[in-house]
N, C-alpha and C positions, 0 to 999 in steps of 0.2 A: 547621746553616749552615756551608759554607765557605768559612774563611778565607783569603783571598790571601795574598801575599808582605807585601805592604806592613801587612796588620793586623798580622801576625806579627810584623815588626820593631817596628813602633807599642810592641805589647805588651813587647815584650823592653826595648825604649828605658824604657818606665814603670815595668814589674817591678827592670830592675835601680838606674835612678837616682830613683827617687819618682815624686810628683807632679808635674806642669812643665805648663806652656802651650802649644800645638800649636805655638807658631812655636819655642819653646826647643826643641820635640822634634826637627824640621828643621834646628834650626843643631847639636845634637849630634849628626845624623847626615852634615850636612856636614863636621864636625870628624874626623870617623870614615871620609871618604872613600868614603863610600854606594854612588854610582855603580859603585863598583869591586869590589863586592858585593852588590848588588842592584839589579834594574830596577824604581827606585821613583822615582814623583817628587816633589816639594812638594804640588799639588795633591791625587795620590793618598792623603800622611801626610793633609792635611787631613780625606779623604773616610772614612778608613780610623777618626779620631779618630770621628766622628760617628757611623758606622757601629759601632764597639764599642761606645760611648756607649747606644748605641737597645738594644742586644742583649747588656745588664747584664755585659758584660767589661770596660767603665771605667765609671765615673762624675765626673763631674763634682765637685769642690770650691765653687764659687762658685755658685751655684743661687740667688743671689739676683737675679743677675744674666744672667741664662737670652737678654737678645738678644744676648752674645757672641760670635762666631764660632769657627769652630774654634782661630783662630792665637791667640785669646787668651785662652780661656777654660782653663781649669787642672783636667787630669784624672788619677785618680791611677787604677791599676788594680785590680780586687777579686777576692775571691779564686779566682773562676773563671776566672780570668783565664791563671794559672800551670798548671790542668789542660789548658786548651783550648789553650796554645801546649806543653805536653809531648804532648801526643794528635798536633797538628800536625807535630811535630818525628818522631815513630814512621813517618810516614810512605813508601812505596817512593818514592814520585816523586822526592825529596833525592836520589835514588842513580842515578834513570834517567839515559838519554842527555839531552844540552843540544841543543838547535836547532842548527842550525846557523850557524854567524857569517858576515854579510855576507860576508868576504873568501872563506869556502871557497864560497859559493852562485854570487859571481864566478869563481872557480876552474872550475868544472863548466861555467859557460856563455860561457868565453873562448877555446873554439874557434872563436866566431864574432866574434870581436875581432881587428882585424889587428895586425901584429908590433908596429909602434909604440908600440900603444895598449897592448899587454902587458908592452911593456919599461919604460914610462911607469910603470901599477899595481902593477906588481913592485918597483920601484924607489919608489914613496908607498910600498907596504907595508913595504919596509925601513928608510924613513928612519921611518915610524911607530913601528916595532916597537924601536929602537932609540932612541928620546924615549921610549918609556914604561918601557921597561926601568931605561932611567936615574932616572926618575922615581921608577919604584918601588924601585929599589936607594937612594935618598936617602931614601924612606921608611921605609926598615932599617932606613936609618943611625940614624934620629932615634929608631926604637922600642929601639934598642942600649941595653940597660943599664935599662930600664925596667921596675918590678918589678911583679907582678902579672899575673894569669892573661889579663886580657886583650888586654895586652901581649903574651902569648907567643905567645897563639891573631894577632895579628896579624901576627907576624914569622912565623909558621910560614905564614901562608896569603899575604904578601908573596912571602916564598922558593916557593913553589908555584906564585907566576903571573908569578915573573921565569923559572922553569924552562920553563914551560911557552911561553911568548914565547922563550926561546933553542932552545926545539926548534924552533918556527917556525921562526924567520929561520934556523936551521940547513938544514930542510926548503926553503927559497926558491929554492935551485938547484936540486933535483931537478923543482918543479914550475915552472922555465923552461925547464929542457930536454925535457917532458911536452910545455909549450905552442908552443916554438918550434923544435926542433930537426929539420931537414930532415931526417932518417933516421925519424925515428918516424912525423914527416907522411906521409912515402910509405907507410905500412900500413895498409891500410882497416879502419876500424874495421867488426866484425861482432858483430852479436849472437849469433853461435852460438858464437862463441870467447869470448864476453863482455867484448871489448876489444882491445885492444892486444897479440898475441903472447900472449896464456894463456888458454886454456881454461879454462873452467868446470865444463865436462863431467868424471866420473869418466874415469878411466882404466878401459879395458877388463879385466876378468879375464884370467888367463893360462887358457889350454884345460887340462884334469886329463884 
């Protein structure tokens, strides 16, 4: 069986702080800033409980009590539990490429958006990029000084996506003058040059 994103974190949430109840497992991973680490939601940690539950990677604590629901019923994990999220963790896909994010998929299809509407969405993306950064530079701040390992795994991958948000909004001028700038507009896009002023195509050999 494959396990998703969301069993995995389930698993990690129970492995490393015991037993707890599906709704405790959701407010630790709210505490923990989830969203900003994984695409998982409330309902999926529920489905995700159930689903290890069925296929002996948790079990349940209170079995006396079996009409329960997920959010309240208290599952601790066993011992298969720790092999089947190190097996997961081995995986290539953690390492492939990410999808692509909404802004770059607007990016690609906002030559067909006029000037306005791109100086508009360049301008949200900055004021966005520029709220979260700060966001998450307050969330440093707070992890500063805080001892233990995963405190530091959280400052380190904080610092990783306040960088990677400064390259954006760094990058934000060069892809307004991509989208708007009368001198690039006048050159027809061709697919044998495979864009904009560069080739694709190898260079020719020199004649010997």
């Amino acid at each position: 069986m494959t396990l998703t994103t969301s069993d995995l974190v389930v698993l990690a949430v129970l492995l490393r702080a015991g037993p707890m109840h599906g709704y405790e497992v959701w407010r630790r991973l709210e505490e923990s800033d989830v969203r900003d680490w994984a695409r998982i939601s409330r309902p999926q940690v529920y489905y995700s409980l159930r689903k290890l539950a069925e296929t002996d990677h948790l079990e349940r604590t209170d079995e006396a009590e079996p009409s329960k629901g997920p959010e309240r019923a208290t599952f601790r994990a066993t011992p298969t539990a720790i092999q089947a999220l190190k097996k997961a963790l081995r995986s290539e896909r953690w390492t492939e490429r990410t999808p692509p994010a909404p802004f770059v998929t607007w990016c690609a299809l906002a030559l067909n958006a006029d000037a306005k509407a791109i100086e508009r969405q360049l301008s949200r993306r900055r004021d966005r990029l520029s709220a979260e950064i700060a966001r998450e530079e307050a969330t440093f701040a707070a992890l500063a000084g805080v001892p233990g390992r995963d405190a530091a795994v959280g400052r380190a991958l904080v610092r990783m996506a306040v960088n990677q948000m400064k390259a954006e909004a760094a990058a934000l001028d060069g892809i307004s003058e991509a989208l708007l700038s009368p001198e690039i507009a006048a050159k027809p896009w061709s697919i044998a040059t495979g864009g904009l002023g560069k080739s694709r195509r190898p260079a020719p050999r020199a004649a010997r």
